[in-house]
C-alpha positions in Angstrom: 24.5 -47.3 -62.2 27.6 -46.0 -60.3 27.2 -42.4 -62.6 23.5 -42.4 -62.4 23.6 -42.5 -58.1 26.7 -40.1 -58.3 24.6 -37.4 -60.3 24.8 -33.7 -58.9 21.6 -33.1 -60.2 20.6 -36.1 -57.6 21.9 -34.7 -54.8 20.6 -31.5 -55.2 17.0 -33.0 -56.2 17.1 -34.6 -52.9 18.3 -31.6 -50.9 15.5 -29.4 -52.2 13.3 -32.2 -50.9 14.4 -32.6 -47.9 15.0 -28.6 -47.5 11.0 -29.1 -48.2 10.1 -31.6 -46.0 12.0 -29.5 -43.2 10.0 -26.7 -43.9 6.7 -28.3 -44.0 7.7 -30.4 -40.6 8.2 -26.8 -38.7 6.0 -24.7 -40.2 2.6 -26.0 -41.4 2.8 -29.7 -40.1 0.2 -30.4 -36.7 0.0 -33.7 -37.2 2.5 -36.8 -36.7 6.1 -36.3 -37.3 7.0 -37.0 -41.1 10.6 -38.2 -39.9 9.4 -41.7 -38.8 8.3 -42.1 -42.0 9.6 -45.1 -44.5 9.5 -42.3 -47.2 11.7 -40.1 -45.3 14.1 -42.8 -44.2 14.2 -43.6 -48.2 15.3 -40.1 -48.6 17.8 -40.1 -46.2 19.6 -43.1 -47.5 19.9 -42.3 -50.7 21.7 -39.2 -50.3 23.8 -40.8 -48.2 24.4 -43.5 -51.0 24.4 -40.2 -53.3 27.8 -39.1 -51.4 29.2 -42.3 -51.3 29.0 -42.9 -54.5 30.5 -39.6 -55.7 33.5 -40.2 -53.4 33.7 -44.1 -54.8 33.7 -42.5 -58.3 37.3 -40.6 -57.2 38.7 -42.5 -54.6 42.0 -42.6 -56.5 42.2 -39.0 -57.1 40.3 -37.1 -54.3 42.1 -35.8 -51.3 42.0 -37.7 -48.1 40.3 -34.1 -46.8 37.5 -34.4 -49.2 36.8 -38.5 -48.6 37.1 -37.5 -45.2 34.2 -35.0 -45.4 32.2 -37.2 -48.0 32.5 -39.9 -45.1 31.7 -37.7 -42.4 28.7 -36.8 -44.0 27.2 -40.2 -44.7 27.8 -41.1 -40.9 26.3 -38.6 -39.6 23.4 -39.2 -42.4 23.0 -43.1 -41.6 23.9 -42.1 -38.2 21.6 -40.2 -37.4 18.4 -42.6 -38.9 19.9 -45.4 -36.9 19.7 -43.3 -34.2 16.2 -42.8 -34.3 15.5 -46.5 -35.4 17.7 -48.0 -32.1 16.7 -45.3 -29.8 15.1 -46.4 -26.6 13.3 -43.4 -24.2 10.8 -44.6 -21.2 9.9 -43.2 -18.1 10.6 -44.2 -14.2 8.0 -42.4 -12.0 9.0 -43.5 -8.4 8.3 -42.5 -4.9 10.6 -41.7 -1.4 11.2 -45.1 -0.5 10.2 -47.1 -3.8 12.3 -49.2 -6.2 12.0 -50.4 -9.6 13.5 -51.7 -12.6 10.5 -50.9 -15.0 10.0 -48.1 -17.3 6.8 -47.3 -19.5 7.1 -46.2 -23.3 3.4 -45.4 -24.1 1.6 -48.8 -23.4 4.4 -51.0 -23.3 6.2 -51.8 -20.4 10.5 -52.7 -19.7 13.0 -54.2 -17.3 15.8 -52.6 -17.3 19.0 -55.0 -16.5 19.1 -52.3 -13.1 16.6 -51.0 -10.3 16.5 -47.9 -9.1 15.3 -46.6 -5.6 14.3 -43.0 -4.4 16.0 -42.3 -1.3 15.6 -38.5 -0.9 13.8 -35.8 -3.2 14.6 -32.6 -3.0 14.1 -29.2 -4.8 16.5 -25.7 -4.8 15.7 -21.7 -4.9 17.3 -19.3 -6.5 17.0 -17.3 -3.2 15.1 -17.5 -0.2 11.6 -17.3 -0.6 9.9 -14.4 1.3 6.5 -13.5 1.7 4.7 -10.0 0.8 0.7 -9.1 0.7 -0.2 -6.4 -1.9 -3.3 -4.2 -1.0 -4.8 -2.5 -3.9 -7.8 -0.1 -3.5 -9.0 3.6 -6.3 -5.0 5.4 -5.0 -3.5 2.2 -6.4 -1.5 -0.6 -4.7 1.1 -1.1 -2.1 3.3 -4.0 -1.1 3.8 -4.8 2.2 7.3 -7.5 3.2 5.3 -9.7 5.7 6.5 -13.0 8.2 4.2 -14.5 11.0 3.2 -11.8 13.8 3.5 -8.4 11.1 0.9 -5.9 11.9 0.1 -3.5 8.5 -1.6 -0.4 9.2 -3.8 1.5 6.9 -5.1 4.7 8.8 -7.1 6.0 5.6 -9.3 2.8 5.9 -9.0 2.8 9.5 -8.0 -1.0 8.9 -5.4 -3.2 10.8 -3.7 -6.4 9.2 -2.4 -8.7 11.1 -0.6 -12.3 9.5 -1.1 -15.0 12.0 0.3 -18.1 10.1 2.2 -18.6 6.8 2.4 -21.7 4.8 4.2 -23.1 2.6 2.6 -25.8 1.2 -1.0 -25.1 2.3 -3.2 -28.7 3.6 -5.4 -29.9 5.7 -5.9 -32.9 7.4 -8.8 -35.0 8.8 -9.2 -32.6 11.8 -9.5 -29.7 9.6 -6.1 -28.2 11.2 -3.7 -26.4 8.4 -0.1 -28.5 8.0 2.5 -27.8 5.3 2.2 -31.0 3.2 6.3 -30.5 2.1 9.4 -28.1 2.9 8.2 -26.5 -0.1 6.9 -23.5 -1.4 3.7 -25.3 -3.7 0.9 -23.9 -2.2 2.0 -20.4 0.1 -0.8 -18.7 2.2 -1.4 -16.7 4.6 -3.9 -16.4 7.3 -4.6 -12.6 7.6 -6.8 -11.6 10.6 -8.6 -7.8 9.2 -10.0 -5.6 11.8 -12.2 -3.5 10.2 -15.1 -1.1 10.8 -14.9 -2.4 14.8 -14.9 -5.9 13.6 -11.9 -8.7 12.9 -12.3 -11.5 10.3 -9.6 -14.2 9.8 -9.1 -15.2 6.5 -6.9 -17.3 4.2 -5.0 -15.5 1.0 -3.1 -18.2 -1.2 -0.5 -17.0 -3.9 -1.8 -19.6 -6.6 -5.5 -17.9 -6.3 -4.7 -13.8 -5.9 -8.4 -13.1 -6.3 -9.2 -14.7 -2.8 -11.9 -13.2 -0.8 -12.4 -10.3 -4.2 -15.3 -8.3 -3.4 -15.5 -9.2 0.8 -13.2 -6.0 1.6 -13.7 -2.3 0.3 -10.1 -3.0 -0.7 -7.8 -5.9 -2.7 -5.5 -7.8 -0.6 -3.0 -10.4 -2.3 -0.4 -12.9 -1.3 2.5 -13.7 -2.9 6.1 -14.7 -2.4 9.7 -13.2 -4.0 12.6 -15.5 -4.8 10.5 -18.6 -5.1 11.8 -19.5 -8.9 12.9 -22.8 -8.5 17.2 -23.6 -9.7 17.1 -27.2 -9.7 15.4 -30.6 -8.3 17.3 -33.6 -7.2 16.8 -37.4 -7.0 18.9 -39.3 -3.9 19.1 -42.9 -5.4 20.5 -45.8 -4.7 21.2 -48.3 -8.0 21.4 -51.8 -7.7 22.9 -53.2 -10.9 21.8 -57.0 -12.0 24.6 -58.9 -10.6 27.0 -55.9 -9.3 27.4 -53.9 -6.0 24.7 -51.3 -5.5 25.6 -47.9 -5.3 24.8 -44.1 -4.7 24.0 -41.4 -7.0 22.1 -38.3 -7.6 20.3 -37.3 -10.6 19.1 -33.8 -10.9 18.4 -31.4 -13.9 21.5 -31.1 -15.6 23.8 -34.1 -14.6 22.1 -37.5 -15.6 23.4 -40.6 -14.6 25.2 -43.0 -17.0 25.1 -47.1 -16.1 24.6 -50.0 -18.0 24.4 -48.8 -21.4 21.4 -46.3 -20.6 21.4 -42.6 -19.0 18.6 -41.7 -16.5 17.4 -38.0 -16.6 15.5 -35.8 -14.3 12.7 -35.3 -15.7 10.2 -33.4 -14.2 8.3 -33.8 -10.3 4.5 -33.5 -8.4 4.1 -30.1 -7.1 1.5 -31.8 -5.4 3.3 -34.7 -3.9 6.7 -33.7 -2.3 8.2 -37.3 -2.6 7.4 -37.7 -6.2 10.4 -38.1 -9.1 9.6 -38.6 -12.6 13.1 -40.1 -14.3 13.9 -40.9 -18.1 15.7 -43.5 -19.0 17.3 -43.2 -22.6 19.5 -45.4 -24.8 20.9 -44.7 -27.9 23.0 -47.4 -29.8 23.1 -44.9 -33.3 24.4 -42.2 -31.9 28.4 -43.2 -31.5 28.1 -43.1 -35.9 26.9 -39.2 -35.6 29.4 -38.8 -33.4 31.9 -40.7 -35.5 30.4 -38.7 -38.7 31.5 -35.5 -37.2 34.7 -36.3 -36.1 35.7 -37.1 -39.1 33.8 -34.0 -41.1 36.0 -31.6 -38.6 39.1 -33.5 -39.4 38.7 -33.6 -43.2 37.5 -29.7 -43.3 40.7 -28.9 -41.0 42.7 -30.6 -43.3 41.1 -28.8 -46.3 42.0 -25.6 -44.4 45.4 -26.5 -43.7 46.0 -27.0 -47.7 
């Protein structure tokens, strides 16, 4: 049994089908992913059993580099399969001033042994955003660097443009009046007032919708901003562990936050709600054996190297 599971001809059989199953997975798959499948597991395993085997079947004679890289691979093999097997992922949506210690996973719902509340949301710029309007007409198109109270003059249309308000997050409320909604820039406009032909018009342009008002003027005019890419977005929490102290921490794009066994990511936000986080909390209990597999993969190639 032992020579049979060793076999070369085994492990390469298996590669080639899981070199296949790869392939068909990236490239011509649209449906559900193959590598929840028991079939795949199956595969998995017994390569992994394929390697152990083959080192079983020399353990007095190999090289503590080779049963070092043998070992190495059938962690991170096993590893990585109990990884997906003990894996945990949900989401935390949560607003300014809300708490909770439930996350969603599809339909199902979980406490976490913590709550978390939103104190503060906030996002960062690359740069500071600026406004410009673009007028376009047959001689081609111009751009204009504007800020409440510019005047742009066009004496070949005998036109004046004059920007009376900016916004940054266009709304209004129940009195019809405009209001940024949030410090941010989600919805820019600008209110233009055009005197034209001996007559003055106010109107709104938005940067979301740059064919505003097409057709009302014998020439284009767009809004838009510069440096409004957006760096990074940040969640102010405050984490009350079952049992332990609450405490502070901020969670934004690229540093998560590690407690209790689980690590909470900032996930995404609402452009159109300024005090809206979306967090994921993930836990995975396999991954310490990938880990462990390549540790000891790296030492046992090093030590081939060193021979």
């Amino acid at each position: 049994m032992l020579k049979i599971l060793s076999s070369l001809n085994l492990f390469f059989a298996l590669c080639l089908a899981l070199g296949v199953t790869f392939i068909y997975q990236t490239v011509f798959s649209a449906g559900p992913s193959v590598y929840g499948s028991p079939w795949f597991a199956a595969l998995g395993a017994l390569l992994a059993a394929n390697i152990a085997a083959c080192s079983a079947r020399r353990l007095r004679t190999a090289s503590a580099a080779s049963l070092l890289i043998h070992a190495g691979l059938v962690l991170v093999i096993l590893g990585a399969f109990a990884s997906r097997a003990l894996r945990f992922e949900g989401e935390l949506p949560l607003r300014v001033g809300t708490g909770s210690d439930r996350v969603y996973s599809g339909n199902a719902v979980y406490q976490l042994p913590f709550s978390i509340r939103l104190e503060d949301f906030r996002l960062e710029y690359y740069g500071v955003p600026s406004g410009k309007i673009t007028i376009r007409d047959r001689a081609g198109g111009r751009e204009f660097p504007v800020r409440e109270g510019s005047v742009i003059t066009l004496p070949e249309r005998k036109a004046e443009l004059k920007v009376l308000k900016l916004a940054r997050d266009f709304g209004l409320n129940a009195k019809n009046e405009v209001f940024d909604k949030s410090p941010y820039w989600h919805n820019p406009a600008a209110q233009v007032e055009i005197a034209l032909a001996g007559k003055k018009k106010k109107l709104w342009f938005f940067a979301n919708l740059p064919a505003s008002h097409r057709g009302e003027l014998p020439f284009s005019v767009s809004y838009g901003l510069e440096n409004a890419y957006i760096k990074n977005f940040t969640s102010a929490v405050l984490v009350h562990p079952a049992g332990g102290a609450a405490f502070s921490a901020e969670i934004s794009v690229n540093k998560p936050l590690k407690t209790g066994g689980y690590t909470v990511y900032q996930s995404s936000y609402d452009p159109a709600e300024a005090g809206y986080s979306l967090l994921t909390v993930k836990r995975d209990r396999g991954l310490w054996a990938v880990y462990a597999g390549f540790a000891a993969l790296l030492t046992g190639i090093f030590l081939w190297l060193k021979r």
